[in-house]
Backbone as CSV, one residue per row, in Angstrom:
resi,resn,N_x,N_y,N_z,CA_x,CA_y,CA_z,C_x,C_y,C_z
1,UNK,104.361,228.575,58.423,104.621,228.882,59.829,104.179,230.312,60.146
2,UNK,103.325,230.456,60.833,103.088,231.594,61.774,104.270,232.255,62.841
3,UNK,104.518,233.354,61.975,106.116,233.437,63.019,105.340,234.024,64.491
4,UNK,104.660,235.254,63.881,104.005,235.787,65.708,103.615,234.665,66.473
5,UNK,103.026,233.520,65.731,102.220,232.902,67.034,103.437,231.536,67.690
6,UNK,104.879,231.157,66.588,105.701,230.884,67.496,106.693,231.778,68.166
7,UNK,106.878,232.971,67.818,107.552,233.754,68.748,106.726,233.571,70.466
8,UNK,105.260,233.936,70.294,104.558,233.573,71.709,104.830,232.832,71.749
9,UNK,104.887,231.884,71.360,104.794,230.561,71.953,106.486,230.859,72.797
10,UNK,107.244,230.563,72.258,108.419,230.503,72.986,108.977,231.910,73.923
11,UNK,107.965,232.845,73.705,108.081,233.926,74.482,107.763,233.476,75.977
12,UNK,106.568,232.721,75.708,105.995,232.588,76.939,106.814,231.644,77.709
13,UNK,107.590,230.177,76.961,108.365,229.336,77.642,109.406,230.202,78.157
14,UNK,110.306,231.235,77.389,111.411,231.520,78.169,110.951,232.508,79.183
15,UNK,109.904,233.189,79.499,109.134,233.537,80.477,109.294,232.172,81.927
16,UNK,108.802,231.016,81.307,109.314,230.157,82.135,110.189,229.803,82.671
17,UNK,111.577,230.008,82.185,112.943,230.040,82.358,113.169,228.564,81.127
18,UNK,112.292,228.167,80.376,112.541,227.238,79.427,113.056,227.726,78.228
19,UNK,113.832,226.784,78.145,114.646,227.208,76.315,114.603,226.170,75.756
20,UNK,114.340,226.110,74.062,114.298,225.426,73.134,113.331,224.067,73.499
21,UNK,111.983,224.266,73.815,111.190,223.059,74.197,110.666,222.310,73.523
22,UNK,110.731,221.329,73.949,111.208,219.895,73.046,109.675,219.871,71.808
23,UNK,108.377,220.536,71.801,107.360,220.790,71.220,107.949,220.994,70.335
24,UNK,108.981,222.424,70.054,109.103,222.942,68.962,110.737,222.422,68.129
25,UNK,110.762,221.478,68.557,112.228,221.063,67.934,111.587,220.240,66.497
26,UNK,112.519,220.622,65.543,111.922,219.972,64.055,111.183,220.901,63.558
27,UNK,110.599,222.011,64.006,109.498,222.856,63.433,110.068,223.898,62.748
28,UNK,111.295,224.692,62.805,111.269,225.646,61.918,112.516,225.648,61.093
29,UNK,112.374,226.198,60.257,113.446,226.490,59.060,114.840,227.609,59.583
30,UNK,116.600,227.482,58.944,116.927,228.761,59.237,116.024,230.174,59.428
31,UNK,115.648,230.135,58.143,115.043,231.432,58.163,113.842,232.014,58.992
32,UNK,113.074,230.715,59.379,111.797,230.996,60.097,112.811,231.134,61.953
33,UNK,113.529,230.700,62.076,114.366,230.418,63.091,115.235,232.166,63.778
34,UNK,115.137,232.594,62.499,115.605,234.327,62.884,114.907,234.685,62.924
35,UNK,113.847,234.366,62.472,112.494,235.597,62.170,111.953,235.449,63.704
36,UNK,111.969,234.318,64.161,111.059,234.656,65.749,111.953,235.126,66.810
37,UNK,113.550,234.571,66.424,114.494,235.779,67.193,114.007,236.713,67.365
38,UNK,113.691,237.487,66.008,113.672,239.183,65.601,112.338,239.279,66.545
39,UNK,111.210,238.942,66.219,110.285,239.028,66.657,109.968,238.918,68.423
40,UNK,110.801,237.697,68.899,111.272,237.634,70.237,111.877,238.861,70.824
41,UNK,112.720,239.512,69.791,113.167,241.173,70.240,112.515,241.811,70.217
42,UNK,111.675,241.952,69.636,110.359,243.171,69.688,109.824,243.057,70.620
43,UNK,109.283,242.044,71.130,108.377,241.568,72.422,109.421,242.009,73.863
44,UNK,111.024,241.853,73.494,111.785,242.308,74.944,111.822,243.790,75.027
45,UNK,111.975,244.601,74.089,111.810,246.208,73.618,110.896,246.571,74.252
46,UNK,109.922,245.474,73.917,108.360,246.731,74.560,108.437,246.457,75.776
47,UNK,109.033,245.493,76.194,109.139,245.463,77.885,109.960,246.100,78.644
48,UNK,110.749,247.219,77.803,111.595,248.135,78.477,113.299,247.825,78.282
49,UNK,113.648,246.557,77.397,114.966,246.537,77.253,115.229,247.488,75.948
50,UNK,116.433,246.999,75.554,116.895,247.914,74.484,117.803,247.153,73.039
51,UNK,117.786,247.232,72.348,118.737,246.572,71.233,119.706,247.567,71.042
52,UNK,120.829,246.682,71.535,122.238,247.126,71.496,122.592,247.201,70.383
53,UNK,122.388,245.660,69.610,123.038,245.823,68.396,123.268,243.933,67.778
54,UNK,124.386,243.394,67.322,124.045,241.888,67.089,125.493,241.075,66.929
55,UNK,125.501,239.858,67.270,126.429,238.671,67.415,126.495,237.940,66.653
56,UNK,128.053,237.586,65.499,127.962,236.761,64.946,128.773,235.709,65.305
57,UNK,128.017,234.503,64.994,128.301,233.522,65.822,129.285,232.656,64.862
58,UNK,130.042,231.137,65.246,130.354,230.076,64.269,131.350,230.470,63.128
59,UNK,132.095,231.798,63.297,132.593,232.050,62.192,134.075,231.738,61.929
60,UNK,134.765,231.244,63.501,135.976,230.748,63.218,135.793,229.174,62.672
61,UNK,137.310,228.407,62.141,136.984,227.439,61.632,137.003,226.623,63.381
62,UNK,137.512,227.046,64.076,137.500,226.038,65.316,135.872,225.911,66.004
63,UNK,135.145,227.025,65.740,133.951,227.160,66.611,132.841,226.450,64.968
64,UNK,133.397,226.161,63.907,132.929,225.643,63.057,133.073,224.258,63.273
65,UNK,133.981,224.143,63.422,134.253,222.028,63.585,134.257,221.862,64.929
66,UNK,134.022,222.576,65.574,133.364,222.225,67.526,131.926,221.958,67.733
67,UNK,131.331,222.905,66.634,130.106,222.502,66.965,129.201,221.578,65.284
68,UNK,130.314,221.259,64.184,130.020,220.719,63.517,128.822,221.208,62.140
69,UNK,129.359,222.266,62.051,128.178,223.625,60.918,129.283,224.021,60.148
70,UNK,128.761,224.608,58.939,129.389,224.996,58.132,128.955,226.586,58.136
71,UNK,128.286,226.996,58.784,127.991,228.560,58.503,128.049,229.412,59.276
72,UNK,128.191,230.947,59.502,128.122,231.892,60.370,126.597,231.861,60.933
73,UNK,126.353,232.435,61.713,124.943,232.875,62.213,125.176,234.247,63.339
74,UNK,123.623,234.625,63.451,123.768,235.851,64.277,122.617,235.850,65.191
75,UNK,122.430,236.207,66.375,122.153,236.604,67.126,121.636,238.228,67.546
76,UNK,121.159,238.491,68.383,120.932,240.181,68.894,121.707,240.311,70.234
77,UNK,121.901,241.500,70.508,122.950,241.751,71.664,121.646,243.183,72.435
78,UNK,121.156,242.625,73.520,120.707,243.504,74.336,121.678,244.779,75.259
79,UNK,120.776,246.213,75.328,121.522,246.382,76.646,121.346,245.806,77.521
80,UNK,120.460,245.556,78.272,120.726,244.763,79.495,121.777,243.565,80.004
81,UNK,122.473,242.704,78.727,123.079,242.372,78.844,124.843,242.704,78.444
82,UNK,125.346,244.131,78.490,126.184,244.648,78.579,126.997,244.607,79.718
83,UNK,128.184,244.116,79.966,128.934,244.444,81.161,130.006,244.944,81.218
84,UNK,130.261,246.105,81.998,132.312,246.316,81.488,132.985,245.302,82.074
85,UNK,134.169,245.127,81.258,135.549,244.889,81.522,135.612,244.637,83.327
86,UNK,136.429,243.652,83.922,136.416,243.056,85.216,134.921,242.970,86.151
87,UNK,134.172,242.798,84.986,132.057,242.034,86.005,132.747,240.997,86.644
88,UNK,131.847,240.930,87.621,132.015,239.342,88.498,130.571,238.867,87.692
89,UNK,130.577,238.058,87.475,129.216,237.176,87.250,128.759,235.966,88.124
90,UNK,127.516,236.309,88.659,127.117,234.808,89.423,126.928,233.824,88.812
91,UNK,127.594,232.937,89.406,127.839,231.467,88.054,126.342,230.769,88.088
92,UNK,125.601,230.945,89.377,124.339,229.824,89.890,123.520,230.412,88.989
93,UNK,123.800,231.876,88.188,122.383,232.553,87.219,122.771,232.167,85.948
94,UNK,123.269,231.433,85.820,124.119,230.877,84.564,123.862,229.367,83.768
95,UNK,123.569,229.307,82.781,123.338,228.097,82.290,124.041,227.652,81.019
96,UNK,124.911,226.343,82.333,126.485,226.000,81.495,127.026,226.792,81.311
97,UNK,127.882,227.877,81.494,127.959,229.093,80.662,129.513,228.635,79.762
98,UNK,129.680,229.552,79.316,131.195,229.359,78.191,131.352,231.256,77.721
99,UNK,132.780,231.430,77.648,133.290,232.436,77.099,133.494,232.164,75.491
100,UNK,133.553,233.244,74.893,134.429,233.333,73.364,135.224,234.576,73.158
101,UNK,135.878,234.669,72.533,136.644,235.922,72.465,136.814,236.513,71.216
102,UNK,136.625,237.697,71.695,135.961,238.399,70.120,136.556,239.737,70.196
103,UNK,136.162,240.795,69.080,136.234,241.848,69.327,135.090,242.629,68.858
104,UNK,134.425,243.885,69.717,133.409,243.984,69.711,133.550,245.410,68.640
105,UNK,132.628,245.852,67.758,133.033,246.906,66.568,131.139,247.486,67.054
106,UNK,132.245,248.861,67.301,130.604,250.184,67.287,130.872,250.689,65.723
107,UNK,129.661,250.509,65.459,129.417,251.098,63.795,129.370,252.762,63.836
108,UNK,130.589,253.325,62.843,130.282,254.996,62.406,129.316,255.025,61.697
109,UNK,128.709,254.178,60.472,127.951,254.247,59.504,127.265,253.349,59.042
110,UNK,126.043,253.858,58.894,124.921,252.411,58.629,125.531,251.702,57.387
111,UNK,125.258,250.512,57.491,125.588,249.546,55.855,124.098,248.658,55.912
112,UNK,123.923,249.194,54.350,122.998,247.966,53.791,123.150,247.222,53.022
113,UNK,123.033,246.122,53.352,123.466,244.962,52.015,122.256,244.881,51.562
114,UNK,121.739,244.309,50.585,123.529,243.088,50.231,124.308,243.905,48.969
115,UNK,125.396,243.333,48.894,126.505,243.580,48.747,127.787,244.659,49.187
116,UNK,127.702,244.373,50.436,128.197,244.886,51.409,129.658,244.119,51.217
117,UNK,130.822,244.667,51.225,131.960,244.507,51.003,132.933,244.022,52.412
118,UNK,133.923,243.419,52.747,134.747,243.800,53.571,135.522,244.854,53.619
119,UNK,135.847,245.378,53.015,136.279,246.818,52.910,135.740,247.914,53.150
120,UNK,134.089,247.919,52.637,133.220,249.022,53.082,132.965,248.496,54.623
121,UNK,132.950,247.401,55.325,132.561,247.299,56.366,133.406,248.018,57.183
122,UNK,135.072,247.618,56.989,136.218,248.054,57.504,136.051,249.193,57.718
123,UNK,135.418,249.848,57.030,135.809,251.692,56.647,134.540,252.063,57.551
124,UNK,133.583,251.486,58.117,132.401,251.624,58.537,132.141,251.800,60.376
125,UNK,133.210,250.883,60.861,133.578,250.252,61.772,134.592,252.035,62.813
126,UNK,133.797,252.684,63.359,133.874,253.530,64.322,135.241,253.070,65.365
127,UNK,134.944,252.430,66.197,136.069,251.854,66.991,135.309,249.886,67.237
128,UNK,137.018,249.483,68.391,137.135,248.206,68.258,137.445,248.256,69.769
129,UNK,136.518,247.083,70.424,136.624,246.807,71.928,136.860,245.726,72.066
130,UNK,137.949,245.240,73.093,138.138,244.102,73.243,136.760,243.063,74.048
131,UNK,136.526,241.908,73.713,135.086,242.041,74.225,135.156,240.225,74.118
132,UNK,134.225,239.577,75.589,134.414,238.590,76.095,132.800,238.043,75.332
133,UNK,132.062,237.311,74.549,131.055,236.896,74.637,130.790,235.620,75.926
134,UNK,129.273,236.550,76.569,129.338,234.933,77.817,127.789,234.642,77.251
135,UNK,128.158,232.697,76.664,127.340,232.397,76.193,126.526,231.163,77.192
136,UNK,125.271,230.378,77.012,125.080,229.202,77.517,124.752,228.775,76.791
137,UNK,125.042,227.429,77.346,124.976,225.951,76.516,123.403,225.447,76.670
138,UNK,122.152,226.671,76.201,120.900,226.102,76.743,120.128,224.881,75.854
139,UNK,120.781,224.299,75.178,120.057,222.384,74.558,121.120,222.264,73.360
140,UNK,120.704,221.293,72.824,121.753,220.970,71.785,121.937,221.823,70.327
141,UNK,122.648,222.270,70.607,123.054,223.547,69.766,122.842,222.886,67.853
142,UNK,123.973,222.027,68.133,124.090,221.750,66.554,122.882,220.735,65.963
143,UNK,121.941,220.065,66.766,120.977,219.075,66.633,119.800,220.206,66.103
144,UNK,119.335,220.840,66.773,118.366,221.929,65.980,118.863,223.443,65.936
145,UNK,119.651,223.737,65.445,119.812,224.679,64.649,118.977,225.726,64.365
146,UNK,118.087,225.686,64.010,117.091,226.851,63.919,116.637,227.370,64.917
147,UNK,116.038,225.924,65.620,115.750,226.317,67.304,116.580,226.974,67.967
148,UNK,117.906,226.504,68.189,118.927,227.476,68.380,119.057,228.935,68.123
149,UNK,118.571,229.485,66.870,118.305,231.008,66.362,117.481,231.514,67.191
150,UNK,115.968,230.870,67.403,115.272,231.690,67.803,115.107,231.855,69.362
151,UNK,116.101,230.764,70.206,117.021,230.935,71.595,117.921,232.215,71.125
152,UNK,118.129,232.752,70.647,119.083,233.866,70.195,120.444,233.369,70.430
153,UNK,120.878,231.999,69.388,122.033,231.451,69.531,123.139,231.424,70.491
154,UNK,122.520,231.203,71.652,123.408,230.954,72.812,123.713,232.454,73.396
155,UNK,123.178,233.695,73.061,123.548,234.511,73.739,123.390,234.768,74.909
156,UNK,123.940,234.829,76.204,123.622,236.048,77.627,123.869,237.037,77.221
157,UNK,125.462,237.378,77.177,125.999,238.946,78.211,126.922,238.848,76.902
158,UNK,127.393,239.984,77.406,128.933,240.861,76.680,129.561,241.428,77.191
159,UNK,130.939,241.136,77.593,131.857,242.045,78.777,132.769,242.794,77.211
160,UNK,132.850,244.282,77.731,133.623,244.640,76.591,134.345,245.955,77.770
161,UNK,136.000,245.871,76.819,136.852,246.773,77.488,136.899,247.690,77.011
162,UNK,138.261,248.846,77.172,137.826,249.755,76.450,138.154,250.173,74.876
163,UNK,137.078,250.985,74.456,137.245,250.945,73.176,138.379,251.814,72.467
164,UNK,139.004,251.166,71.279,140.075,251.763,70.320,139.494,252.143,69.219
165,UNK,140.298,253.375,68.371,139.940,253.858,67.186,141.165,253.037,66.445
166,UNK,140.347,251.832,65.659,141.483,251.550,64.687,142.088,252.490,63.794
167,UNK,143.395,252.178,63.956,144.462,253.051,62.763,144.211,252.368,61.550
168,UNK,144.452,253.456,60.810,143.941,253.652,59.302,145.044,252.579,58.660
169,UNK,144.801,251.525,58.272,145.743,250.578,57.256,146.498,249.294,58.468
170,UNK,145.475,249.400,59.258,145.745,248.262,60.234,144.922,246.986,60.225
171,UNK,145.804,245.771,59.344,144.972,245.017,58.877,144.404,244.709,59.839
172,UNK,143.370,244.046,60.384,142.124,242.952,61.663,142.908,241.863,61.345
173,UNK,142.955,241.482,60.643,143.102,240.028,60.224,144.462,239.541,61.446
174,UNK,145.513,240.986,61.695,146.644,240.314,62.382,146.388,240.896,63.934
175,UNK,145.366,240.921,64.340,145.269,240.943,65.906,145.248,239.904,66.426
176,UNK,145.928,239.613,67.277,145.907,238.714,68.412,145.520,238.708,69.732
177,UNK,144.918,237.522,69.730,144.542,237.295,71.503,145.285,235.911,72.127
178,UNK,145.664,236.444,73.364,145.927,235.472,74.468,145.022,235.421,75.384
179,UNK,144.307,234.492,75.445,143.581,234.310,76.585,143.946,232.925,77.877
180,UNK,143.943,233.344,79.260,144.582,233.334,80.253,143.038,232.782,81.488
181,UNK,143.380,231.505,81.786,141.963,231.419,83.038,143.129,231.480,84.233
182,UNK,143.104,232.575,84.877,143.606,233.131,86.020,144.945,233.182,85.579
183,UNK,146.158,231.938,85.993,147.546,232.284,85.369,147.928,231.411,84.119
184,UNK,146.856,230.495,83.881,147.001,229.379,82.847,146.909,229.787,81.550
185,UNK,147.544,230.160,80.687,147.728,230.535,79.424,146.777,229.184,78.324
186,UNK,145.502,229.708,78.150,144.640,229.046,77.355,144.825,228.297,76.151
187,UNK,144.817,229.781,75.377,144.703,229.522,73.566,145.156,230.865,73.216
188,UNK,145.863,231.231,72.297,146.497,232.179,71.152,146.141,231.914,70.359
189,UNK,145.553,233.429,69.349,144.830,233.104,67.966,144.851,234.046,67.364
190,UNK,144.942,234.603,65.767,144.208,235.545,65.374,143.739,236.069,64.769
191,UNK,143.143,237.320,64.523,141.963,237.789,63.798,140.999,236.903,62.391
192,UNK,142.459,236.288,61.922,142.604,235.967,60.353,141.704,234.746,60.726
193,UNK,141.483,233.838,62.128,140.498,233.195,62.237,138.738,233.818,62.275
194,UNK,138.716,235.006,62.324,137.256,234.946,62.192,137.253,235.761,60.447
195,UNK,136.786,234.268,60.054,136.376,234.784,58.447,137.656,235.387,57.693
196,UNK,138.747,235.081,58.206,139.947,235.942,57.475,139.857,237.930,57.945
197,UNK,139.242,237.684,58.722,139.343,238.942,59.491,138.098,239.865,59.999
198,UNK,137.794,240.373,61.370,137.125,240.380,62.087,135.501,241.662,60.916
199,UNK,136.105,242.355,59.707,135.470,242.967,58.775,134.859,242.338,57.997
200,UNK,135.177,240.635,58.009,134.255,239.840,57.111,133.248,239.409,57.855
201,UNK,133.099,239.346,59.014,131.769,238.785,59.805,130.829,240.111,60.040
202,UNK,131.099,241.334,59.829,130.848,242.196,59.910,130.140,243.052,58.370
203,UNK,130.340,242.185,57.330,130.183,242.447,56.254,129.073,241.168,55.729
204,UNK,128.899,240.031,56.047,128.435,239.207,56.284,127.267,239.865,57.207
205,UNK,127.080,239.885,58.073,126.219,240.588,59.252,125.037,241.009,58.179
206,UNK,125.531,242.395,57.675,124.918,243.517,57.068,124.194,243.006,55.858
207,UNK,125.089,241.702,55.400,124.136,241.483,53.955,123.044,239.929,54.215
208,UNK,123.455,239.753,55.432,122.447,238.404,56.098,120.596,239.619,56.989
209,UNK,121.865,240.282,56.993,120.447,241.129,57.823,119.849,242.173,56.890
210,UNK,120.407,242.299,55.783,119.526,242.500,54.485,117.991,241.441,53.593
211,UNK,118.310,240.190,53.996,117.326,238.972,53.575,116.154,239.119,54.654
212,UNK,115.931,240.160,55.842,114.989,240.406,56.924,114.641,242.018,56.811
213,UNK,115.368,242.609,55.763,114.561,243.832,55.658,115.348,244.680,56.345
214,UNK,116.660,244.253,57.130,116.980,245.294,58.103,118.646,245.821,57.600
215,UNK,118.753,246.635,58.141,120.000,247.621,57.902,121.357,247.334,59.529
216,UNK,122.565,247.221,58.981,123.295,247.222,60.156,123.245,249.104,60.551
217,UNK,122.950,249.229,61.714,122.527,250.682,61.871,124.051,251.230,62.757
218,UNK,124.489,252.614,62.409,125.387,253.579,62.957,125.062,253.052,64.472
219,UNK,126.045,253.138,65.333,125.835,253.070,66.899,125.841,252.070,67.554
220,UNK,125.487,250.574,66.666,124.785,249.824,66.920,126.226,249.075,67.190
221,UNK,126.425,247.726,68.437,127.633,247.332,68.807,127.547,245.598,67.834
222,UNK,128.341,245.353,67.209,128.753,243.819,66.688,129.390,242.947,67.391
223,UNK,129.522,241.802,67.944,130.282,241.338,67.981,130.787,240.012,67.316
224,UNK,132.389,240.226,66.852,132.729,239.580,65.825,132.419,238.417,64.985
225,UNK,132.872,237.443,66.492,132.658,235.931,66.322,133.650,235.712,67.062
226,UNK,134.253,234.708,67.411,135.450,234.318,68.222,136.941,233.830,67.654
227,UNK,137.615,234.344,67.919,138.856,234.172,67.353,139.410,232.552,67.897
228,UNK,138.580,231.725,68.662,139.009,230.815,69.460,137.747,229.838,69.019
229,UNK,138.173,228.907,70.052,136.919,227.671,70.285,135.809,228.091,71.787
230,UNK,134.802,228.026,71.630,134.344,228.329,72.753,134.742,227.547,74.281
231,UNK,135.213,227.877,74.943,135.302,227.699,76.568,134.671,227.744,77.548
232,UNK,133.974,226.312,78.205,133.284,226.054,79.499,134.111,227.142,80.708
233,UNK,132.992,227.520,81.472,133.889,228.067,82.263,133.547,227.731,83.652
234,UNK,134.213,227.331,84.855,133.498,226.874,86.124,133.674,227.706,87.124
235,UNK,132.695,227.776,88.351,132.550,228.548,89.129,134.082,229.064,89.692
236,UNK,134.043,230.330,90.185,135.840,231.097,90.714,136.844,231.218,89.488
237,UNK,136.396,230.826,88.245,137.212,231.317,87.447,137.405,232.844,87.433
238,UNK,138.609,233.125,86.546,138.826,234.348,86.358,139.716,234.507,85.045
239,UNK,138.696,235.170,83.742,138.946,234.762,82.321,140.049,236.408,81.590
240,UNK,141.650,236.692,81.601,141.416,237.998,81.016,141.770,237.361,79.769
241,UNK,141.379,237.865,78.657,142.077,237.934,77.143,142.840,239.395,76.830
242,UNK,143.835,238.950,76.405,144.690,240.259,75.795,144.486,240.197,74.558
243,UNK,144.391,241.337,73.579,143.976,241.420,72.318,144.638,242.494,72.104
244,UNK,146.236,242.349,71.153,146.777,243.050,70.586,146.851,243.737,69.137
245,UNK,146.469,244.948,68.848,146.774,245.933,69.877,145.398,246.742,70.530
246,UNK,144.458,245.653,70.535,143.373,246.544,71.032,143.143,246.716,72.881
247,UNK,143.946,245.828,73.529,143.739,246.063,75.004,143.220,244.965,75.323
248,UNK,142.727,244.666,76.653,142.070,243.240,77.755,141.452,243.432,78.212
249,UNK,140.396,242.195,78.149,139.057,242.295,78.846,138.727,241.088,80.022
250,UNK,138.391,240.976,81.005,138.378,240.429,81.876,137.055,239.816,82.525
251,UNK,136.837,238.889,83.056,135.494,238.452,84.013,135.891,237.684,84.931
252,UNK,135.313,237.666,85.776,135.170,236.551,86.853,133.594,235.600,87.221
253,UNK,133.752,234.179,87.189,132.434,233.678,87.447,132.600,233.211,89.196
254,UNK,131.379,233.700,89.790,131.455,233.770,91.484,130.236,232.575,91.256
């Protein structure tokens, strides 16, 4: 497989507003499947966006047996798609969309795997934002899989609140979220669902993005994985999650 010449290729479809076209379904491998991600990022860079940083996806067991995979995966997180805490989002620019709830970790210190620890990640991990992933449902997620990667696994946006300096000997594993669509009390969950705690997807990250040559870099924003199952969300909603003790993050779809 020629990764440059399918990155164009699907550069140019989502230029179209097309995702995952039906040409290239069956054609690539996990690995060839990140590589035109990555490469798909290079091509948005030079067009003036920015790499924020990256999303790991699938890592609770609920967002594991929802969509029927056994593994984490990751994604890239643009700036452009950054939003604070209470965005309205237009629902009509939206495709299918769905929330997850996560918590979002700015890196103090680069880590290179592999063998990147949960513990060294922990210790790595600058501060912790409470942080909404808004994803779409753009083709069948669990049917091609790879294809899915190089859609940059369902990513849009990222609403994130404000950020905390975790205290020193505060396990992740026991944060909790309530999440709330307007007064309806959703789902309660926590941390200990993503990976047994939000430092193992984060440690994971660093030594998956070691097999591509790359380094989790200082500055750069993570987000976790979801402490929940992912959630459709329909037009006039209004999504906050509380995430104790890190604070609430909020959206509205108009």
């Amino acid at each position: 497989m020629d990764i440059e010449h399918a990155a164009d290729a699907l550069w140019a479809a989502l230029r179209r507003a097309e995702h995952m076209p039906v040409e290239w379904r069956g054609r690539l491998t996990m690995a060839q499947g990140y590589a035109v991600n990555l490469a798909i990022l290079r091509r948005r860079v030079a067009e003036g966006d920015a790499h924020a940083g990256w999303k790991v996806g699938l890592t609770s067991g609920a967002m594991r047996a929802q969509w029927g995979i056994p593994e984490p995966c990751f994604g890239v997180l643009l700036a452009s798609g950054h939003r604070p805490s209470g965005t309205r989002l237009a629902f009509d620019d939206l495709i299918a969309p769905g929330i997850e709830n996560e918590l979002c970790a700015t890196m103090g210190e680069t880590l290179r795997g592999p063998g990147v620890t949960p513990a060294r990640a922990r210790a790595a991990i600058a501060t912790l934002a409470p942080a909404l992933e808004i994803v779409e449902v753009r083709g069948d997620f669990s049917a091609d899989l790879p294809l899915a990667m190089a859609d940059n696994a369902q990513q849009k946006a990222f609403v994130t609140g404000e950020p905390v300096r975790p205290e020193a000997g505060f396990a992740l594993a026991a944060t909790t979220v309530e999440v709330r669509f307007g007064d309806t009390l959703r789902d309660r969950a926590a941390g200990a669902e993503v990976m047994g705690g939000p430092e193992h997807s984060v440690a994971w990250l660093a030594n998956k993005l070691a097999e591509f040559g790359l380094a989790l870099e200082a500055g750069q924003r993570v987000m976790s994985g979801s402490f929940t199952k992912q959630y459709r969300v329909a037009r006039g909603d209004t999504v906050v999650s509380t995430f104790t003790p890190f604070g609430e993050v909020a959206a509205t779809f108009d």
